[in-house]
N, C-alpha and C positions, 0 to 999 in steps of 0.2 A: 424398438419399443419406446426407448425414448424420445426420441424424435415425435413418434405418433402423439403421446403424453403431451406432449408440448408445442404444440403445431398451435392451436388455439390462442396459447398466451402470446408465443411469437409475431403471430397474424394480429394480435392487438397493440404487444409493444411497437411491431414496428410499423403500423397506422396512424400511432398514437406521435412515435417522433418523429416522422417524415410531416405529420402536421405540424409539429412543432416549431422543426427547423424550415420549414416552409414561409411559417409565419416572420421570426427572427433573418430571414433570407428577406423578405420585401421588408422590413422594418426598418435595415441598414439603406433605403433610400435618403433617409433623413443625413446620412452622413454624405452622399455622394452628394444633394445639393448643399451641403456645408462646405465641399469641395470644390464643387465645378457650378455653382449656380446653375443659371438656365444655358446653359450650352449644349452643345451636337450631341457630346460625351455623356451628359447626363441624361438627355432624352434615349440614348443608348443604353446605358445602365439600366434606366427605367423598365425600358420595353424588355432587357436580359431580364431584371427581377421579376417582372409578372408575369410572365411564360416559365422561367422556371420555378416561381410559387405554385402558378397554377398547372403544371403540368405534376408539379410531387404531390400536391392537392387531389389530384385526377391516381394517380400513382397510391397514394393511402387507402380512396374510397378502393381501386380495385385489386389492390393485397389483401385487405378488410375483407372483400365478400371472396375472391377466387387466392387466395395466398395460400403456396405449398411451400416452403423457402428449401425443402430437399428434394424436390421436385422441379419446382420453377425459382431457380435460385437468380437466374437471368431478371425474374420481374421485380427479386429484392433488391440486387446489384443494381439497377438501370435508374434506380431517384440517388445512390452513391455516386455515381460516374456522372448523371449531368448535373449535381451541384460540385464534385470535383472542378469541372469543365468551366462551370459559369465563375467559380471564384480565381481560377486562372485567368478567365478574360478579365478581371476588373482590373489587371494587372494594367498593363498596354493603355486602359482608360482613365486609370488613374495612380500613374507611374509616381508623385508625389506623397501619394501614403502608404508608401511601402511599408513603413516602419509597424501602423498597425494592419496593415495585410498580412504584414507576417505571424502576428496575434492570432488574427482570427485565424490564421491555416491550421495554428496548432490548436487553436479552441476545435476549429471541426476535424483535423486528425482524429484527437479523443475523441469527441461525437462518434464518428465515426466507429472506434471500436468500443464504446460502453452502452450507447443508445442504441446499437443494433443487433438486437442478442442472438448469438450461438449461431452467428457467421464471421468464423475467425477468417477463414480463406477470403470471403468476398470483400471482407472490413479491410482487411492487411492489402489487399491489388488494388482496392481503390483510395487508401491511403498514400500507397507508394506515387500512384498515378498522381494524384494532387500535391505529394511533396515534389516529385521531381519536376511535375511541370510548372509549378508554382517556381522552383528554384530558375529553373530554365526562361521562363519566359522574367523574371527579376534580372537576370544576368543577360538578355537579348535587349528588354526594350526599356528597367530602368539602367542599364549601366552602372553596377553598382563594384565596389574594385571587389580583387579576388580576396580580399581578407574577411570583408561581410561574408562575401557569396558562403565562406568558409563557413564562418559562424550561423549566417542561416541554414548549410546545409547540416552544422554537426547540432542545432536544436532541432531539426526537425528529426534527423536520424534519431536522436534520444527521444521525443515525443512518437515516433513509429515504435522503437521500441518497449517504452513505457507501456504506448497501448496494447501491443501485442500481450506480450506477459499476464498485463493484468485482465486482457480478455481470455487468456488462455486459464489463469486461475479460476477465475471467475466461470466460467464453461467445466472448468473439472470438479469445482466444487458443486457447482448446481446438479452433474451428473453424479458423484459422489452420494449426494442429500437425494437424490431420486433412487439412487442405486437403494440407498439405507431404508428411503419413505416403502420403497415397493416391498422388499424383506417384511417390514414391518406388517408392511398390510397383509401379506402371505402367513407371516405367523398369529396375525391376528382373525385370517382369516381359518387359521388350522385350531386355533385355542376356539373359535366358533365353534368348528365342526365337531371339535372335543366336548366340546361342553355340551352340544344335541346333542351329542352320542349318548353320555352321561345320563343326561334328563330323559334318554329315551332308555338307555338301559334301568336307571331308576323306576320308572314308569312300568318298564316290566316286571321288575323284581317287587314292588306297589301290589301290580296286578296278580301276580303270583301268592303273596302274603294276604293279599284281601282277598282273594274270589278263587273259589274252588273251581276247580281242574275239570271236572267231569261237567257239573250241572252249570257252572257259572255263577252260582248263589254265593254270599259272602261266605267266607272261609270261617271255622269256627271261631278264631280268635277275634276278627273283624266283627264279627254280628254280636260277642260278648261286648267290646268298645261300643255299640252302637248301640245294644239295646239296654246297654247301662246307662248311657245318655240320656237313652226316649225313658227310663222310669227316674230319675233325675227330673227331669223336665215335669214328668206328672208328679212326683210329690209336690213341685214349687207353686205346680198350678192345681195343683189338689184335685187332680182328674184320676179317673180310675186307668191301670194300665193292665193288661193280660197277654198270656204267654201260652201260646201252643207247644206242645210235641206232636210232631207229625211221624208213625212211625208204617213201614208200608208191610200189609201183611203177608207172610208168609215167604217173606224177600230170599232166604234161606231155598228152601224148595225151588224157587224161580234159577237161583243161580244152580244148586245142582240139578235142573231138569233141564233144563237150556241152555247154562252156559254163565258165565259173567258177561258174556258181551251182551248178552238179552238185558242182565239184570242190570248191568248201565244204563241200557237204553230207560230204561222202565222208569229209573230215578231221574235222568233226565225229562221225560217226557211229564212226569212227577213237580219235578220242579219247576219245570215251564206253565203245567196248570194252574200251580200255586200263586206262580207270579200273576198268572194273567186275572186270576182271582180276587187278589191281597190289593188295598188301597195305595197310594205312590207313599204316604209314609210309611205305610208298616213296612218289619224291614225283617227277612227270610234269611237264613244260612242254614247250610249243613250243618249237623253236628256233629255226624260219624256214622259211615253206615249206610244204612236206611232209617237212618233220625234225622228230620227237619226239626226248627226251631222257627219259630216266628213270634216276635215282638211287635201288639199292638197296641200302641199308646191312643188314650180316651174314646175309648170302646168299656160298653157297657156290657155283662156277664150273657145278658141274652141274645144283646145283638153279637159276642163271639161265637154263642151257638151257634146263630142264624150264618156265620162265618164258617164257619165248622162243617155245619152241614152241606153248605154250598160246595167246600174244599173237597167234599168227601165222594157228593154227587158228581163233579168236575172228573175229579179219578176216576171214580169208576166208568166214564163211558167216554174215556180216551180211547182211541181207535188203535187197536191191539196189532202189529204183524201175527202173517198167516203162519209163522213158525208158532205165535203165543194165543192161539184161536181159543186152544182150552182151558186158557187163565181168567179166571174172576179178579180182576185188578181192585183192590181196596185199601183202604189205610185207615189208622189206627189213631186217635187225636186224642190228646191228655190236653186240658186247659185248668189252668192258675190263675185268680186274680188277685193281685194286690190291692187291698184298699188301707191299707198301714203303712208310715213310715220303718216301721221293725221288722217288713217282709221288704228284702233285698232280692237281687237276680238270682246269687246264687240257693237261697232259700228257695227261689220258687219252681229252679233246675232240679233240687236237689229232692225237692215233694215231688213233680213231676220223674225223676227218674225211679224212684223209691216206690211208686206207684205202679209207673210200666215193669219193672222185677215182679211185682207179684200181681198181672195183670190179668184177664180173662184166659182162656186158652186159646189157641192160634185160630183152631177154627171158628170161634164167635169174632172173628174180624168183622172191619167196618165197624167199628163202636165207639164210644165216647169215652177216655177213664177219666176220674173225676175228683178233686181235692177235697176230701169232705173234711169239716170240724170236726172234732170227735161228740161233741154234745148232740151233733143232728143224728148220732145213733144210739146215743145212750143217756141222752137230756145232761142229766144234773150226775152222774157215775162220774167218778175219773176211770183211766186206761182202757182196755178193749173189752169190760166188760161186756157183754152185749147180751146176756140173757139167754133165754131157749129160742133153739132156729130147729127146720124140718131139715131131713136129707131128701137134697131133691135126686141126686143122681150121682154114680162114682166110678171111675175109669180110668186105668193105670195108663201113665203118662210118663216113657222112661222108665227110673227107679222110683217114681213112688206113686202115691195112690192118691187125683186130684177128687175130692169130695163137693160138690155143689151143695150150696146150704141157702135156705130162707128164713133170716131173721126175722121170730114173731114181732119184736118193739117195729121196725125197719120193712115191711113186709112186699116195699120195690125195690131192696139189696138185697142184690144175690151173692153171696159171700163165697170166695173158693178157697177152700181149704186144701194144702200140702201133707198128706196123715202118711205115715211111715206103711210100707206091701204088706203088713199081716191084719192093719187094720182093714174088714169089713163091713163098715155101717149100708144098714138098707134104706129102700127109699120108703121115706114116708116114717122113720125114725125121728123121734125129737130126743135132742143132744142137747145140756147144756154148756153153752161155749163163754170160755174166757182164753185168749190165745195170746200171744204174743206179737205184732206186728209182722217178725220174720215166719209167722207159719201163717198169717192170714194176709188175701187180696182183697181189693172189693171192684166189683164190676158193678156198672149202674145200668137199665135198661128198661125205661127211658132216663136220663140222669136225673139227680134229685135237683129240687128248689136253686138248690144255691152251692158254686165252687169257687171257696173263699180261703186264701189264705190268714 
């Protein structure tokens, strides 16, 4: 692995120094005619230096494009061996400057092992080959006594050794620093994979906390954050904001006549109308149940009617399974609007719940309930006065006895009163009513004028 990491930089440094020492290899002409002027020896030298410039020249460009140096370690060896070779022959040619031949053998020994990276075998046999033949051909053809011969063999021994070493350090540190680089990137690549993992489980745990399980619609807690925001927004911009209850009728009955898995279905297919219904701001959740909620920011009272009504027609001619043929699918819409800073979400949750508690009977589903002021029933009265109403009709419901009534002031609220089993009233009786809020509902049908909080 490392090797492969490193094939690349290899294949540049050693293009990079074989040009180098190429060039410094024909440059040392200038010294050979300082020696030999225009003589045999020096047109010799010449013609050595520019075959072997140009042959490690030819040797860079094709290590550069085809260089494997663990593969074809022969094509790296082969520009060390014939500069070994050529600085041997200057010997013989120029037996007079021993003193810096000997220099330069220990300048290119080093070369040799620092310039050529992470080929300690091929640096170290082709340094040996240039010390010994370098010493050998000193001791054949300048005759030099055995006391130098000594001295230049025991610097050059110490300059092979130096470079060994310090290319062997140098080769274990850089695998060391690779060894540590690659670790690093492993753990950096796991702290990645940690941290998606995270962002993905957050995302779940997100999606869990915001959007209900069954329908997909925001979770109650998430649509209370959001539609706190959207009536926020309409006080600063002083736009009207209104709040549905969506509640589905007779949801009760559906589950025990079919089942829960029907009665899932139904709320799903429920909330998928609603959505396909609702503008992209308005914004839907569950609230429990068979209670939708929906928050519509700068919407005007009639046009959430006109909302309303749409919701309501959508429900009802959703396409039923053949288990649910005999179900009239319908739902039940309480609408609030705020046009006060002093009417907050939960004021208008809390009229809208307050309202569905004592709301028509199950079977006048499909209706509207509606926030009324108390003066749109009894003008200028405080509390529920309400005057003389007719008994339209009365029918035990449970434990007690629901009464239907027509307030004379009010004569399109039809008021349902909760009156304890032994009361009797007949129809067509006038009653006069003052009740208390917990024993009186009001159903509207068609709703009145205005639902305002």
């Amino acid at each position: 692995m490392y090797r492969r990491a490193i094939k690349l930089r290899v294949r540049f440094e050693s293009c990079l120094s074989l040009s180098l020492v190429a060039l410094i290899f024909g440059m040392f002409a200038i010294s050979d005619y300082y020696y030999l002027g225009l003589t045999r020896a020096f047109y010799l030298l010449i013609a050595m230096r520019v075959v072997v410039s140009s042959v490690c020249l030819l040797l860079a460009f094709v290590i550069g494009r085809w260089g494997n140096y663990y593969r074809k370690v022969w094509l790296h060896a082969l520009p060390l061996w014939l500069l070994a070779t050529a600085i041997i022959l200057i010997v013989p040619l120029r037996p007079e400057s021993l003193s810096t031949q000997v220099t330069a053998v220990v300048v290119a020994t080093m070369a040799f092992y620092l310039l050529i990276p992470n080929l300690l075998t091929v640096a170290m046999i082709a340094s040996l080959y240039l010390s010994i033949g370098f010493l050998a051909s000193a001791v054949l053809v300048a005759e030099i006594a055995p006391v130098v011969a000594l001295r230049i063999a025991l610097l050059l021994i110490m300059t092979n050794v130096v470079g060994f070493f310090a290319l062997r350090r140098l080769e274990s540190l850089q695998r060391k620093q690779f060894a540590l680089l690659h670790q690093e990137r492993d753990k950096n690549h796991q702290l990645l994979k940690e941290i998606a993992h995270r962002q993905s489980l957050e995302a779940q745990l997100r999606i869990v906390a915001e959007r209900d399980a069954l329908t997909g619609l925001d979770s109650r807690r998430h649509f209370m954050d959001r539609a706190q925001a959207l009536l926020q927004r309409s006080r600063l911009e002083k736009t009207p904001f209104t709040l549905f209850m969506i509640d589905v009728d007779h949801f009760k009955s559906i589950n025990d006549t079919w089942g829960h898995s029907h009665g899932d279905w139904v709320l799903t297919e429920i909330a998928g109308a609603c959505v396909q219904s609702l503008r992209p701001m308005d914004v839907i959740g569950r609230f429990g149940g068979e209670e939708f909620m929906v928050a519509l920011p700068d919407i005007s009272l009639d046009d959430a009617r006109t909302v309303a009504e749409r919701l309501k027609k959508e429900a009802a001619k959703l396409p039923l399974k053949e288990e649910l043929s005999e179900l009239c699918l319908s739902v039940t819409i309480g609408i609030a609007s705020a046009h006060t800073e002093e009417a907050d979400l939960e004021t208008l949750i809390k009229k809208l719940a307050s309202i569905r508690n004592y709301d028509c009977p199950e079977d006048q589903g499909n209706s509207y309930m509606i926030c009324l002021r108390p003066e749109q029933l009894h003008g200028d009265e405080t509390g529920w006065e309400l005057g003389m109403a007719t008994v339209v009709d009365s029918a035990f419901f449970g434990t007690h006895l629901r009464c239907h009534l027509r307030s004379e002031r009010c004569p399109d609220t039809l008021l349902v009163a909760h009156l304890p089993p032994s009361a009797r009233p007949e129809p067509g009786m006038r009653l006069p009513l003052s009740a208390d809020p917990a024993d009186l509902s009001i159903f509207t049908q068609p709703a009145p004028a205005e639902a305002i909080l």
